[in-house]
C-alpha positions in Angstrom: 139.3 -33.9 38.7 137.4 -31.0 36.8 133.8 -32.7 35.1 133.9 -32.2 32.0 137.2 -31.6 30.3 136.7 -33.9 27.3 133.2 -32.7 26.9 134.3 -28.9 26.9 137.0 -29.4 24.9 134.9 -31.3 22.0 132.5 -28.4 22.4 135.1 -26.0 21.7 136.6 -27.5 18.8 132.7 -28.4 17.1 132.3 -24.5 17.6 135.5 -23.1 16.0 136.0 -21.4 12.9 138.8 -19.3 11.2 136.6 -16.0 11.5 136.5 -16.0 15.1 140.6 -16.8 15.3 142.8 -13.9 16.4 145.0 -12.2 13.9 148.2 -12.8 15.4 147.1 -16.7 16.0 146.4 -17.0 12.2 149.7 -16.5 11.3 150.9 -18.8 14.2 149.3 -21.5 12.6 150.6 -20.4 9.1 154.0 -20.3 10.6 153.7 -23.8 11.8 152.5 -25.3 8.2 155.1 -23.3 6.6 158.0 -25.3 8.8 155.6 -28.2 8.5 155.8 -28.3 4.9 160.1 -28.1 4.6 160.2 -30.5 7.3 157.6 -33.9 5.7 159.8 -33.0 2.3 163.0 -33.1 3.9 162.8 -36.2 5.7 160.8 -37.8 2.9 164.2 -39.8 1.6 165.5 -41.2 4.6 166.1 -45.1 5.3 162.9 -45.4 7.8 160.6 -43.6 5.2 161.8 -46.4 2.7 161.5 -49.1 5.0 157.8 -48.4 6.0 156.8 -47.9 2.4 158.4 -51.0 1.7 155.6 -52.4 4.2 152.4 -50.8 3.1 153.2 -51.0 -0.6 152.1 -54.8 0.1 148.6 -53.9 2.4 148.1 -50.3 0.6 144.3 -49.4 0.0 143.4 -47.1 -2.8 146.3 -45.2 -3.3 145.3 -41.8 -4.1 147.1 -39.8 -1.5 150.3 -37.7 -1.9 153.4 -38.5 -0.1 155.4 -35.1 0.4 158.9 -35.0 -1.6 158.0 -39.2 -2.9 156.2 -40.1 -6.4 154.7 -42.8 -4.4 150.8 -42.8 -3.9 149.3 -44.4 -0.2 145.6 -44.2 0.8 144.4 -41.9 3.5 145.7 -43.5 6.7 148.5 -44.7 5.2 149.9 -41.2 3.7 148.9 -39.6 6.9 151.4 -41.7 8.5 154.4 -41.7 5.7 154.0 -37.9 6.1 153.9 -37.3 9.8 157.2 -39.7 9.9 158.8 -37.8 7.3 158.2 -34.7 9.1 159.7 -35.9 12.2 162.5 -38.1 11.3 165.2 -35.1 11.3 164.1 -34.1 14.5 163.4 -30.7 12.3 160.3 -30.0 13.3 158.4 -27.4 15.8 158.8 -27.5 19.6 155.8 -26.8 22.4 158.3 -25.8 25.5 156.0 -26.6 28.1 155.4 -30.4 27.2 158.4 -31.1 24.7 156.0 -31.9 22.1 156.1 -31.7 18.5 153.1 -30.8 17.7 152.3 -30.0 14.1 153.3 -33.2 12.7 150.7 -35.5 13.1 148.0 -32.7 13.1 149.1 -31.6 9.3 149.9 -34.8 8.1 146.0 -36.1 9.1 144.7 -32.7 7.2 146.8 -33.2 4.1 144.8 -36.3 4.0 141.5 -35.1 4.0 142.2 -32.2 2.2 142.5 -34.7 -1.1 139.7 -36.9 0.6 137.4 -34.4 0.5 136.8 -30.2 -0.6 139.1 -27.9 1.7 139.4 -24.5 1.7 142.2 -22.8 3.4 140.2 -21.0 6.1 139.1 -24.7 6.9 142.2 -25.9 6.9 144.3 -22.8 8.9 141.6 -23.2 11.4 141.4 -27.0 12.1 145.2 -26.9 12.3 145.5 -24.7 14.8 142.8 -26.3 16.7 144.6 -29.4 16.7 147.7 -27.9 17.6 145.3 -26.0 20.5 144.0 -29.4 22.0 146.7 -31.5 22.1 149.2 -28.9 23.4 146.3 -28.4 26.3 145.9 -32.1 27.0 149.6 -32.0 27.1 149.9 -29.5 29.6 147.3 -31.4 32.1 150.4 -34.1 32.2 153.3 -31.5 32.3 152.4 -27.9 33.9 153.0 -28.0 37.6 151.5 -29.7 40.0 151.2 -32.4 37.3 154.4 -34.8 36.1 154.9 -37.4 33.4 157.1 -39.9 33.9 160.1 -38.7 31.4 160.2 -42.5 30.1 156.8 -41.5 27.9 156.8 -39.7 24.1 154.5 -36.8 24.8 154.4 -37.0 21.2 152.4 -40.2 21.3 150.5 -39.5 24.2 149.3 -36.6 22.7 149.6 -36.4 19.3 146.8 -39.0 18.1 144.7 -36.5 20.3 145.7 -33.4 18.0 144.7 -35.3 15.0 141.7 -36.9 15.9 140.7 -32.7 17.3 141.3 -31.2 13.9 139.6 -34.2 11.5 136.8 -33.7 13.6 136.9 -30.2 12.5 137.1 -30.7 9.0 134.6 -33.4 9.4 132.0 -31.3 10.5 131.5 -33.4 14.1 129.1 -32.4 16.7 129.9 -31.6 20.1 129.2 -35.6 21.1 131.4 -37.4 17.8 133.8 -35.1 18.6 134.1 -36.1 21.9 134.3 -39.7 21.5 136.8 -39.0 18.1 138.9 -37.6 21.2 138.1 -40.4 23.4 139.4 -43.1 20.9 142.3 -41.1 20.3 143.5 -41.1 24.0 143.0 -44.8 23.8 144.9 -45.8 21.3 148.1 -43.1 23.2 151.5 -44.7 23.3 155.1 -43.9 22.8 158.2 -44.5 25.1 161.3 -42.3 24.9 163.6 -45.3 25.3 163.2 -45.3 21.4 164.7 -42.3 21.0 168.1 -43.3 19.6 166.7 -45.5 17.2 164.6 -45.2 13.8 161.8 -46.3 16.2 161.6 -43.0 17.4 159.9 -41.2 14.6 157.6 -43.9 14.3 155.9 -43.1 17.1 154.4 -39.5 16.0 153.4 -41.1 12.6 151.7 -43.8 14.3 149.6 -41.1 16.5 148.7 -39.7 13.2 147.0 -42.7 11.8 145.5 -43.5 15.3 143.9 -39.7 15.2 142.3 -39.7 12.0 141.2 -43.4 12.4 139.6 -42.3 15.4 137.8 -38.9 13.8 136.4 -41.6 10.8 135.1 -44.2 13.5 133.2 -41.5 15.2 131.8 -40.2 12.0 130.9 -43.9 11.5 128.7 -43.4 14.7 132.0 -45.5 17.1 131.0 -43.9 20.4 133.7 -43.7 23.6 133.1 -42.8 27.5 132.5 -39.4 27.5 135.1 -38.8 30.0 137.9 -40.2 28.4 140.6 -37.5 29.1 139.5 -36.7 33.4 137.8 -39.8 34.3 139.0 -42.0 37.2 140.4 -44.4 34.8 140.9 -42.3 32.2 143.8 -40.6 30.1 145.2 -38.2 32.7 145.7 -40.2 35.8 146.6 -43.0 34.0 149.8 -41.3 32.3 150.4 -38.7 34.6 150.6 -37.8 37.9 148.8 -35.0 40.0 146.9 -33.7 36.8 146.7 -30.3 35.9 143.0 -30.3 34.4 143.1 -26.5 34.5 145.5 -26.3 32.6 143.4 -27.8 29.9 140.8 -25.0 29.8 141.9 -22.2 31.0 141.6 -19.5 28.9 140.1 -21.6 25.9 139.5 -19.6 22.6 141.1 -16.4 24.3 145.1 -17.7 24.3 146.5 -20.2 21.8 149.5 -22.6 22.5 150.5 -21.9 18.9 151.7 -18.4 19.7 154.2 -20.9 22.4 155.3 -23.1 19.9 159.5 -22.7 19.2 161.1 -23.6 15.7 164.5 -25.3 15.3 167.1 -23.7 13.9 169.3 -27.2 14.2 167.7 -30.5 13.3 168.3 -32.5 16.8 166.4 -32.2 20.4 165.6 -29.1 21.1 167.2 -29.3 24.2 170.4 -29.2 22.5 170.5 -26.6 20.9 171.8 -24.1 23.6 174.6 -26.3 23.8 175.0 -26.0 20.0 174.5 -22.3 20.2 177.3 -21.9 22.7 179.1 -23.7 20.8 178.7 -21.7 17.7 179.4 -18.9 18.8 182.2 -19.6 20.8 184.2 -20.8 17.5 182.5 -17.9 15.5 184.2 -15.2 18.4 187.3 -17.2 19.0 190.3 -19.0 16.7 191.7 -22.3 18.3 192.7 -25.5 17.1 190.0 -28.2 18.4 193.0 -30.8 19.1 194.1 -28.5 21.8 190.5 -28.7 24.0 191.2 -30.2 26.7 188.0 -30.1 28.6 184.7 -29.2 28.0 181.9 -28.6 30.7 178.6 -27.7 29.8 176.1 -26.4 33.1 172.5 -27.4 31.1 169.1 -27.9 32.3 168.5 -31.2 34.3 166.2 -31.9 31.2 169.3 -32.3 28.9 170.5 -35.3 31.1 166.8 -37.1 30.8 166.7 -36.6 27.1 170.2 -36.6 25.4 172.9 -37.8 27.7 174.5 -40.3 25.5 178.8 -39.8 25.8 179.3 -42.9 23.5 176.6 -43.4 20.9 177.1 -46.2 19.3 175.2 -45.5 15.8 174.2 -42.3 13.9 170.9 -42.2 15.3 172.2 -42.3 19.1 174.7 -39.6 17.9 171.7 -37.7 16.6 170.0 -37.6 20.4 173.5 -37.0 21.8 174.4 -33.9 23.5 178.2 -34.4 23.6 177.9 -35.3 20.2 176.5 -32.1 18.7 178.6 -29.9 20.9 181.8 -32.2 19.2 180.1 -31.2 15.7 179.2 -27.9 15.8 183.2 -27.3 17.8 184.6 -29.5 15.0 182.6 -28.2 12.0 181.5 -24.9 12.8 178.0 -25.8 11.9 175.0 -28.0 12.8 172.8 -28.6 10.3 171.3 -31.8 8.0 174.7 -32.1 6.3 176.2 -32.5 10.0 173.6 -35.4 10.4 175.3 -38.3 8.4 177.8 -40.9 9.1 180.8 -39.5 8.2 180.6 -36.6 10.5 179.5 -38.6 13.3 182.5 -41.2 12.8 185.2 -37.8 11.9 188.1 -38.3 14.3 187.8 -34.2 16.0 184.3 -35.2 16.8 185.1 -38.8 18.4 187.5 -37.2 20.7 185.6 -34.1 21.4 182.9 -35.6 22.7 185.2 -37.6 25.4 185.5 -34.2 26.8 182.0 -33.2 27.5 181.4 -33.0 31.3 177.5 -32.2 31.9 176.5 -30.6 35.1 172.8 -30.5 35.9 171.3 -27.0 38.0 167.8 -26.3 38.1 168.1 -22.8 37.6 168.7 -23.1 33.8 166.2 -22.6 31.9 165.7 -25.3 29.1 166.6 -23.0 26.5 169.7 -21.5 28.3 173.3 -23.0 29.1 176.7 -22.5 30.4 179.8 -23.5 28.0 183.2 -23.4 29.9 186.0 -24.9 27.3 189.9 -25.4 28.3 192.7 -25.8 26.2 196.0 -27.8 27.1 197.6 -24.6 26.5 195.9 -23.5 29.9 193.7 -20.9 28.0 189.8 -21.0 29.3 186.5 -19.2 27.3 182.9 -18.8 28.8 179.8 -18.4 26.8 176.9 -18.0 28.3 173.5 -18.7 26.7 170.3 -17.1 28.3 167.6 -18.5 25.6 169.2 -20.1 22.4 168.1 -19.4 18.9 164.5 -20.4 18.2 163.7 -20.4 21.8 160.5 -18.1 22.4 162.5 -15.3 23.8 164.7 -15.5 20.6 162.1 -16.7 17.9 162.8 -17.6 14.0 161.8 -14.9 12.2 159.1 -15.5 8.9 162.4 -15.0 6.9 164.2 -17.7 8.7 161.1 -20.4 8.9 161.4 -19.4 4.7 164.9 -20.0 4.5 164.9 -22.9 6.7 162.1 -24.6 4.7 163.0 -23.9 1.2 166.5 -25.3 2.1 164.7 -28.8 3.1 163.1 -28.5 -0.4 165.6 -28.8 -2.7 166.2 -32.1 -1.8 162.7 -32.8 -4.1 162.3 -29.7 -6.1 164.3 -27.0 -8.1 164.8 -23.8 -6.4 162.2 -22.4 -8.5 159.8 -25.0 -7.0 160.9 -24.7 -3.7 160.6 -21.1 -3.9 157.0 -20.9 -4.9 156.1 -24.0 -2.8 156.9 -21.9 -0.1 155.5 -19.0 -0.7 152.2 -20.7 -1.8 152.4 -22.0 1.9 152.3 -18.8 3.5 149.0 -18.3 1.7 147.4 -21.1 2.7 144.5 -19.4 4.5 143.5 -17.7 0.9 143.7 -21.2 -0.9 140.6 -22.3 -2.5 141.7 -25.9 -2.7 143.9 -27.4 -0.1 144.1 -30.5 -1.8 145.4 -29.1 -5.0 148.2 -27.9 -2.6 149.2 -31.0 -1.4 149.2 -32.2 -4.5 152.3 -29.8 -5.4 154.4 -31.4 -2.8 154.3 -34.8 -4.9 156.9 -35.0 -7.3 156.4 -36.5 -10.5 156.7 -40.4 -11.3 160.1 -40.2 -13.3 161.6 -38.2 -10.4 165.4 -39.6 -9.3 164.7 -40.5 -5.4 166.9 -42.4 -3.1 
């Protein structure tokens, strides 16, 4: 155990501000609200989003907060939540390699909510966000960088995620060194989230409830709610009771020099991340080669051990298992030479190439694959064979989105709410956040009006 942890890391975030943030990290953390943004408005139609407004339309407080892509209006906590589940539920949103977190959601959704609670500007904002992003990633890493191991059954997204929210509403809250810590402290309490919800429409409740849990916890230590000050190292505390062998370095080293948000990858395909070499190979191997899909006759995939923890599912048995299925999306993007949100429905997953395809997946675990890498070796009854071989896969850090592509990407999930127009300047609004004078009037924008058509 390093003494300390909790307390250096509340100490870092009370002392942060935007001027003192690295170029290059800046427009990290714009990156990430920029993907942020396309992502809460995409999702923000789906059947879970309408089933848990459906149950805090009866216990909502004073409804003043905006709901991204919805008409509806939800108090603080409340939106916080709606927002960080819309973000999610795609699986569209931003990827932090080293612990499989996601980590912008719950951290922008709590900061959309103060940023109408109270005056933001976007220096504030830029720099709480990537503060957030900064801590949990860290506190992530004491459970995942090596010696340290996490069981795989836990949502690093839960565990962490509360703790990223809680980190940057004590920013914007102005928090000493000492509320700040216990904000932190009743964040890691309040951690939870098991991966055995993954197939389900439990799974992107778990990030929204994190939210909620974050900002609650940055308001009750405002309130003067204190917490052990030891919450994250101590004998009992966060890290030995979720992990084992903790990495507490891995916490602090290098604070305020290197930021986690220059690590953080952005999906180019809305499913687990560790899917999308497979979907890459995939791609490309239809893109490069003409065959007739009824004529595979076997399909073997060598993928990160990873893959087989996270998205071995043969036979899903709904959408949403097809969604965290591996075979699945290789059977989609063979079958449909794409793998986007209009690949995510019901119809695709039930098409009759993609049933059968995905009875042909063989998965073979090796170490020595990176998780962003993967061997595709396809067979045709015809006896004719094709290799591809993926070293990194698109949006991996070795092969990043470009600002072009995050754009693209995010404008595309707009127009499910907004004109292209709208989209367009909702966007580009985004990538000037840092120069906004009003955060909340921002947010605002991603509202749509009250006679608006929605699902």
């Amino acid at each position: 155990m390093i003494a300390g942890v909790t307390e250096e890391l509340a100490s870092f975030i009370a002392a942060s501000t935007y001027a003192s943030l690295p170029a290059a990290t800046r427009h990290d953390g714009v990156r990430a609200l920029v993907n942020w943004v396309g992502c809460a408005v995409g999702g923000s139609q789906t059947e879970v989003v309408k089933h848990a407004l459906g149950v805090f339309s009866e216990f909502n407080g004073t409804g003043k907060h905006t709901l991204a892509g919805r008409s509806e209006k939800l108090d603080a906590l409340n939106a916080t939540y709606i927002n960080a589940l819309s973000s999610t539920v795609l699986m569209f949103n931003d990827t932090h390699a080293a612990t499989v977190a996601h980590p912008t959601g719950p951290v922008a959704a709590a900061l959309f909510a103060l940023a109408e609670r109270q005056p933001l500007i976007g220096s504030d904002f830029l720099n709480a966000l990537i503060v957030g992003i900064e801590v949990q990633c860290r506190v992530g890493n004491m459970l995942c960088v090596p010696p340290a191991e996490c069981s795989g059954g836990l949502s690093m997204g839960g565990l962490v995620g509360g703790i990223g929210a809680a980190a940057a509403a004590a920013r914007v809250l102005a928090l000493n060194a000492v509320q700040t810590a216990a904000a932190l402290g009743l964040a890691a309490n309040h951690a939870a989230g098991l991966r055995q919800a993954h197939a389900s429409m439990a799974n992107s409740l778990t990030p929204a409830h994190a939210a909620r849990c974050g900002l609650t916890a940055a308001m009750m230590a405002a309130r003067g709610v204190t917490c052990s000050g030891d919450m994250l190292e101590g004998p009992k505390g966060f890290a030995v009771s979720y992990g084992q062998n903790p990495n507490f370095a891995a916490a602090l080293d290098g604070l305020g020099t290197t930021f986690e948000t220059s690590a953080l990858s952005y999906k180019p395909y809305p499913s687990g991340f560790v899917s999308h070499p497979v979907i890459d190979s995939c791609l490309d191997l239809v893109r490069r080669e003409a065959f007739d899909v009824s004529d595979v006759e076997r399909i073997d995939l060598t993928v990160n051990p990873l893959v087989l923890r996270l998205m071995d599912r043969p036979a899903p048995s709904s959408t949403a298992e097809a969604m965290m299925s591996v075979q699945h999306w290789a059977a989609v993007a063979l079958s449909c030479h794409a793998a986007g949100i209009a690949q995510t429905t019901a119809a695709v997953a039930n098409l009759p190439q993609v049933l059968a395809l995905r009875r042909k997946v063989e998965l073979k675990p090796d170490p020595a694959i990176g998780s962003d890498g993967t061997v595709l070796r396809l067979r045709l009854r015809t006896g004719r064979q094709f290799e591809v071989i993926v070293a990194h896969c698109r949006g991996s850090a070795e092969r990043p989105m470009s600002d072009d592509d995050i754009s693209e990407k995010a404008c595309g999930q707009l127009l499910g709410a907004f004109a292209e127009a709208e989209a367009g300047g909702i966007v580009a609004e985004s990538w000037r956040i840092g120069e906004s004078i009003d955060v909340g009037a921002f947010c605002r924008k991603l509202g749509v009006p009250l006679d608006h058509p929605q699902d």
